[in-house]
N, C-alpha and C positions, 0 to 999 in steps of 0.2 A: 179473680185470678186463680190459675188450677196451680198448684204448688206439686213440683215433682220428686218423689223421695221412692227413689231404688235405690238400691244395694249396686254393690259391683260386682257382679254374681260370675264366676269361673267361666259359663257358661256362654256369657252374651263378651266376656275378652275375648272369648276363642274364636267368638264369630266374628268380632272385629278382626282379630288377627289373622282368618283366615281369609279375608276380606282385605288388608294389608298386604298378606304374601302374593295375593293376583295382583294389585298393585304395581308392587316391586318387578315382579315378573315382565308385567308391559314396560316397565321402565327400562329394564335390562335389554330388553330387546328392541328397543329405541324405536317405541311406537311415538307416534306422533301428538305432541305435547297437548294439544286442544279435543284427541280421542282419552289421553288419560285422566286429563280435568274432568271431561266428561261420565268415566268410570268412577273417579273417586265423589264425584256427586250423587251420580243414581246407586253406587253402591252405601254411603251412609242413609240413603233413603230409602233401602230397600232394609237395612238395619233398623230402622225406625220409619216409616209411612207418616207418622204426624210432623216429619221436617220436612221443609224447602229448603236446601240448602244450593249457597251460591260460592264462587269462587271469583275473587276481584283480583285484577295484576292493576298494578301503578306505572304512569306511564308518566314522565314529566309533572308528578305531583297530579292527573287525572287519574281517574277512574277509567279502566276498558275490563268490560264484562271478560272473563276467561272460560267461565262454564255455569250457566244458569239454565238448564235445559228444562225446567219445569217452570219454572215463575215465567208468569204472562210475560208477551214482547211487548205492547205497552209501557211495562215498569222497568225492564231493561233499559230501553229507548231512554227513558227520564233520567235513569242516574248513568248512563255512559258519556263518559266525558266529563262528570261535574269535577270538580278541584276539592282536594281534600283539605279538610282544617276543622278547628275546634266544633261546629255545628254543621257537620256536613254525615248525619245518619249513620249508625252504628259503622259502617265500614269504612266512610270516609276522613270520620272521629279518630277510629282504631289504626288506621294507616299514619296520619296526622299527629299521633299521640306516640303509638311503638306501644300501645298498651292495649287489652282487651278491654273489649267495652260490653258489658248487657244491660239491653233496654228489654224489659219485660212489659211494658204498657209503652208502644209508638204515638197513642196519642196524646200522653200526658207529659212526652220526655222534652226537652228543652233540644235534645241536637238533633231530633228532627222535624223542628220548626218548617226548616226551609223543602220539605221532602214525605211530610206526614199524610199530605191530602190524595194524592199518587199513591201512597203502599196502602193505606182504610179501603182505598178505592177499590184494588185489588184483592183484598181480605187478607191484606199482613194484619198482625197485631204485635207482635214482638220477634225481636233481632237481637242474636247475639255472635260478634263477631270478635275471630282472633285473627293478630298480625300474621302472616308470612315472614318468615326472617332467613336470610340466605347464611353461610357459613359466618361470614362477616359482619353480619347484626345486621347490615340493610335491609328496609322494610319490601318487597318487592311484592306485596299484596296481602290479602286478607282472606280466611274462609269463614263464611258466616252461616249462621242456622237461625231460619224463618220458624214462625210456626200462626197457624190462623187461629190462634185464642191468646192468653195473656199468660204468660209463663217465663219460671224463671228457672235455672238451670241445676238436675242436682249433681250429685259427685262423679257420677258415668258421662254425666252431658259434656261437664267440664272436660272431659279424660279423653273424651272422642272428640270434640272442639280444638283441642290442643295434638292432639296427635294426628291429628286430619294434617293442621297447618304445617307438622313437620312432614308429613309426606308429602305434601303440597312444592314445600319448600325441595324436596329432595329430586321432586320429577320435573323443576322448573330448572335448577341449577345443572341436572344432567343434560338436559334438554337444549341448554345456553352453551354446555361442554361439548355437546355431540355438533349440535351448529356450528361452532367455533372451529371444531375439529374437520368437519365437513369442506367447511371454505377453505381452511388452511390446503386441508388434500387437493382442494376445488384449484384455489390458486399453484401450488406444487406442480398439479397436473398439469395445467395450460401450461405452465411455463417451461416445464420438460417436454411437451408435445409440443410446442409451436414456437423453441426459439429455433432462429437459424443456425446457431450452431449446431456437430453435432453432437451428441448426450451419449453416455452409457452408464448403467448401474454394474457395480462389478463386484461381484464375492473374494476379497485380495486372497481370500486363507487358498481358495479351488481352483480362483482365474477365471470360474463363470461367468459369463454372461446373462444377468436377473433381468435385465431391460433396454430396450434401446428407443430411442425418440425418432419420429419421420424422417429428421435429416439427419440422422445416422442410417436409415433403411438406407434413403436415399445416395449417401455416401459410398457405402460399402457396397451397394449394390444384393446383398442378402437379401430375400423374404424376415420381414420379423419374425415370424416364428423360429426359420432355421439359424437366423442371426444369436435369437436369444436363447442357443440351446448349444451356442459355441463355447469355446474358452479363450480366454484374449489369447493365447499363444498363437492361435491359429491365425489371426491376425496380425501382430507385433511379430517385424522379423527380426531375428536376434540372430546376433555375431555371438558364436562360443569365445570370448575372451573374457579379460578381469574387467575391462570397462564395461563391458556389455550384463557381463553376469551383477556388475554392483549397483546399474541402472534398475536390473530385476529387482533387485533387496529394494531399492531405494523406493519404484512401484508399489511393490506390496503393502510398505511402509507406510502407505500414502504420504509421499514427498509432495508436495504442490503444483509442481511446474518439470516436466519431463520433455525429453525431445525423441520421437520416434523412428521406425519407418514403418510404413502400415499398407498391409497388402489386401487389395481390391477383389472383391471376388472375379473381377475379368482377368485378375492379372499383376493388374498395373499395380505399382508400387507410389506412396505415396508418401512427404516428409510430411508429420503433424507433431503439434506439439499440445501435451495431454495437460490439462490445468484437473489436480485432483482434489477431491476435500473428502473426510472421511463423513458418511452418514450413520445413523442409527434406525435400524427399523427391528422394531420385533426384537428390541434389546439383544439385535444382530449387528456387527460394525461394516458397513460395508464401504463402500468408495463411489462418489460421485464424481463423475468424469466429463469434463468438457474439452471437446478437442476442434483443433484448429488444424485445417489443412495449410500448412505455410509452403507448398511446394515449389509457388514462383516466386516467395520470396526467397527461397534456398538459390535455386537456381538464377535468380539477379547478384545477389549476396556473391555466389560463388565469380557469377562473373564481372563480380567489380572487383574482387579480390585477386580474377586472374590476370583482370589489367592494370591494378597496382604492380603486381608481382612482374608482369611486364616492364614497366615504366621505371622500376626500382632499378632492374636489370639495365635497362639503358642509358639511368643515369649513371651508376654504377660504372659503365661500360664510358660513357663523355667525361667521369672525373678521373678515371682512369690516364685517359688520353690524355688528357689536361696537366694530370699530373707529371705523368710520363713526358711530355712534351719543358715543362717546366723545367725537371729534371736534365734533360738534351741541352736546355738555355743555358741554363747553371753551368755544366760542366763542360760548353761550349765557349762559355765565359773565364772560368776557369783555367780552360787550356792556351787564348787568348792572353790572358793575364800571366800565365806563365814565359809564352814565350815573347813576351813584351820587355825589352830595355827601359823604358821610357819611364820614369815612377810617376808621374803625374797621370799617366794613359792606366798604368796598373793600379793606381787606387782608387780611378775612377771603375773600371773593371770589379776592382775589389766590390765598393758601394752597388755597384749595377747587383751583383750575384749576393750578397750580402740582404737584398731587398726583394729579390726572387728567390732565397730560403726562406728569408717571413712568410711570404704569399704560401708556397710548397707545405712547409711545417701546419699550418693554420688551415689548408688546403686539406691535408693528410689525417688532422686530427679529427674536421668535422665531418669528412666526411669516407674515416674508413669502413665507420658500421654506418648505420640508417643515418640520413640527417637527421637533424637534431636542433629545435628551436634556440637552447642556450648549452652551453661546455664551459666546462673549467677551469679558468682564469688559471690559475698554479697549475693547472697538467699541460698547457699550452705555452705560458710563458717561459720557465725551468728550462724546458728544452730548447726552446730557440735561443735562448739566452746561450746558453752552451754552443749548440751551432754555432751564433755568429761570433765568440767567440774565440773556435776553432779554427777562422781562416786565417787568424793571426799569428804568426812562425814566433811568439812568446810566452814565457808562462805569464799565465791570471789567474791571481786568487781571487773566485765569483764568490759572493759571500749572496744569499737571496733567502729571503723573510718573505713568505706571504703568505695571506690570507687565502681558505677558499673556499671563491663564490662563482658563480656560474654569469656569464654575460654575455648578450646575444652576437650571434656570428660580426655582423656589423661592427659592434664597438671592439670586440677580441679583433680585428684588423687593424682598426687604428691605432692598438693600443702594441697591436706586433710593428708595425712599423714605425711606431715612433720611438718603441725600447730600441729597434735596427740602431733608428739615425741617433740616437743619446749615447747608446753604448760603443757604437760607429767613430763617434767621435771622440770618445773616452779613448778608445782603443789605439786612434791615429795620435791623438796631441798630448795624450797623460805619460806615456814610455818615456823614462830620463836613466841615466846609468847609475842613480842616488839612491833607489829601494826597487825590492819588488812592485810590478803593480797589482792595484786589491782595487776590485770596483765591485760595488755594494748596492743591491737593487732591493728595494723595499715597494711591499705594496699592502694596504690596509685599505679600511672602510669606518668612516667619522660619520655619521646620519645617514645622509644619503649622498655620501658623497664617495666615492673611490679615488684614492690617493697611490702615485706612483713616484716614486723617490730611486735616481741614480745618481752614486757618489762617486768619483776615484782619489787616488794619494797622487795623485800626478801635481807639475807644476801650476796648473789653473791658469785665469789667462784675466788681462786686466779688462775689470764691467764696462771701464768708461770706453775704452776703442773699441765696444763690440755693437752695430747699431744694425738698421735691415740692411742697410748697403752691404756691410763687411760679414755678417753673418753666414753666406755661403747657403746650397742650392738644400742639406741635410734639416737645418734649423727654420728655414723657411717653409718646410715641407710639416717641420711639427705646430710650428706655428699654423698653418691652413689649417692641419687636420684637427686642432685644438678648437679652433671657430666652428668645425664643421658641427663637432660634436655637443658644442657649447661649454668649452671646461675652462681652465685655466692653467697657465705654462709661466715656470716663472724658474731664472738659472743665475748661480753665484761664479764667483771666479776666484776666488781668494787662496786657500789653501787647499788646491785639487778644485778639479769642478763640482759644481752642484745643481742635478737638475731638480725640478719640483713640478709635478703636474697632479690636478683632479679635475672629475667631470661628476655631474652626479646619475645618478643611477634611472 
């Protein structure tokens, strides 16, 4: 065994180092990973002519040669692919281990049992190999030094053995950086050139236009070149006012979601709506822009809104009539009832118009601004209540509690005519010359249930004589409208009447 004892002479660093700086250099300029292997192999052999040296990457716990460009293909051949572990030849020991391994006599060593007869064959005699170790400590291969005699390493071998494996390590992991990077751009790119959408890269500080994708050439109708040498102004037509100037701030800003109008190089103008996100390139902040032409859906949009705005008008115009018409009924009946002797004819009159202001008030309410799926029980009731009231030539103290909730047109109907015929009847049979009359209308909410309560101080009337027969045409009409609803109706007679109704909600 030749035993090697050099110094570490200023002279042979320097050559290694200058032999590192070409290294580094092809690294930097992202030469391709299996030319640098290849240089950092024949340049320590050209440092030393009595090594083979070899470069191992790990690939699923195998072995794949990375750069062996002097050792026979034969011996390649045998150890590509084998699986690393405790007896698998200096490099596949070293991989397996995370540790440097030196075999100075191949034929005497135990871990190259399986691997001995292949390297004599060739004229190895000793190997010694160092891990590869990425930033992270993973082992991603090995560099090893052959030599065809029996030898073992001295303090330079060591020094260049280990410093090999970190160059090694450093042009593997940029090499993984720059491919990563590669694909990244690779993918970006396709997807900026072939969505259908279309794209723009935008400068927000200048308004440049950096780039534009086919379906934006295509859109705008521009040459790419000339497109991308625009400024979005030239495209985005812009209204001098405060909205218009704060959509610009909000642009620049990169807002996310914008609504534009965008001019065509033929001309034509076009509604899109700009979806932005800010990018970084070249520790530059720029704007990535995807735009939508929505211009038929503008113009559907507008014109379902012109036939709303239509239709709105015309009901507008039928509840008017309606109203109007009600209105003629009322004080057709009115005038009727005035000039009427008869008081049997006049209170039937009375009742008639008394029940065409429920419908009018309830009429009026929902439908003076937009209709409206539910309104306000207290803004609807109060006032009718008053109304009917009013056609009674007596004072009444209305005393009125209520809660408020909103209930859909439907139920505020039943609930206005049945307040008519309760308080209708309050109005007709409570008047005696003994007190003022006080009728007292109460309305709440117990779970799910809506409670309506009418009281007067009038004489009341006895419960037993009062049955369907004798109840009259007003109490028959609360009672239907009580079933319709599914509520419940229930009235006293004792001291003043008392009505009671709930439904639930």
């Amino acid at each position: 065994m030749k035993v090697r004892n050099r110094n570490l002479d200023p002279e042979r660093i320097a050559d290694f180092e200058s032999f590192r700086s070409g290294i580094l250099e092809l690294i930097v300029k992202n030469a391709p990973l299996p030319s640098i292997l290849n240089e950092i192999v024949l340049g320590i052999q050209t440092l030393n002519p009595s090594m083979v040296c070899t470069i191992v990457l790990i690939q699923n716990s195998k072995i794949k040669i990375g750069a062996a460009p002097t050792l026979p293909k034969e011996y390649n051949d045998a150890i590509e692919g084998a699986t690393i572990g405790p007896e698998a030849g200096s490099c596949g020991t070293a991989a397996y281990t995370g540790k440097r391994v030196i075999v100075t006599d191949i034929d005497k060593s135990p871990l190259w049992k399986h691997y001995k007869e292949i390297a004599l064959k060739v004229g190895l005699l000793s190997c010694w190999s160092e891990p590869i170790r990425s930033h992270d400590d993973t082992i991603l291969g090995t560099f090893a030094i052959y030599h065809h005699e029996i030898a073992s390493p001295d303090e330079f071998d060591i020094f260049i053995i280990t410093e090999t494996a970190d160059l090694v390590s450093i042009a593997i992991e940029k090499s993984k950086t720059s491919m990563q990077l590669t694909e990244s751009e690779k993918r970006f790119r396709d997807f900026f050139e072939k969505n259908s959408s279309m794209i723009l890269i935008i400068d927000p500080e200048s308004g440049e236009i950096l780039d534009a994708n086919e379906s934006a050439v295509l859109f705008y109708g521009y040459p790419h070149k000339e497109l991308t040498k625009m400024k979005i102004d030239r495209i985005n037509h812009w209204d001098e006012t405060e909205k218009e100037q704060k959509k610009i701030s909000d642009y620049r800003e990169g807002k996310s979601f914008l609504t534009f109008t965008h001019l065509l190089a033929s001309g034509e103008s076009k509604q899109v709506e700009v979806y932005s996100t800010p990018l970084e390139s070249n520790h530059r902040q720029l704007l990535y822009c995807i735009i939508h032409d929505v211009t038929e859906r503008k113009i559907a949009e507008e014109k379902v809104n012109a036939l709303l705005l239509e239709k709105e008008m015309i009901l507008r115009e039928v509840h008017h009539r309606i109203k109007n018409n009600m209105t003629i009924l009322s004080n057709l009946l009115q005038l009727q009832m005035v000039s009427n002797d008869n008081d049997a004819v006049k209170n039937s009159l009375k009742e008639a118009t008394s029940r065409i202001k429920t419908m009018s008030i309830l009429y009026d309410k929902l439908y003076a601004g937009k209709p409206v799926q539910e309104f306000s029980l207290k803004e609807y009731l109060e006032p009718l209540s008053t109304e009917i009231i009013s056609l009674f030539p007596f004072p009444v103290q209305l005393q009125f509690v209520a809660e408020d909730f909103k209930l859909s047109p439907e139920k505020l109907q039943a609930i206005g005519i049945i307040t008519n015929e309760l308080l209708t009847n309050s109005l007709k049979y409570a008047k005696n010359n003994t007190n003022d009359l006080t009728i007292s209308i109460r309305v709440s909410r117990e779970g799910n249930h809506f409670h309506l309560e009418i009281r007067d101080n009038g004489s009341g009337f006895q419960i037993e004589t009062t049955n369907t027969e004798n109840q009259g045409f007003g109490i028959n009409l609360v009672t239907m409208l009580t079933k319709q609803i599914k509520g419940d109706f229930s009235f006293f007679g004792g001291n003043g009447a008392e009505y009671k109704f709930k439904f639930p909600f």
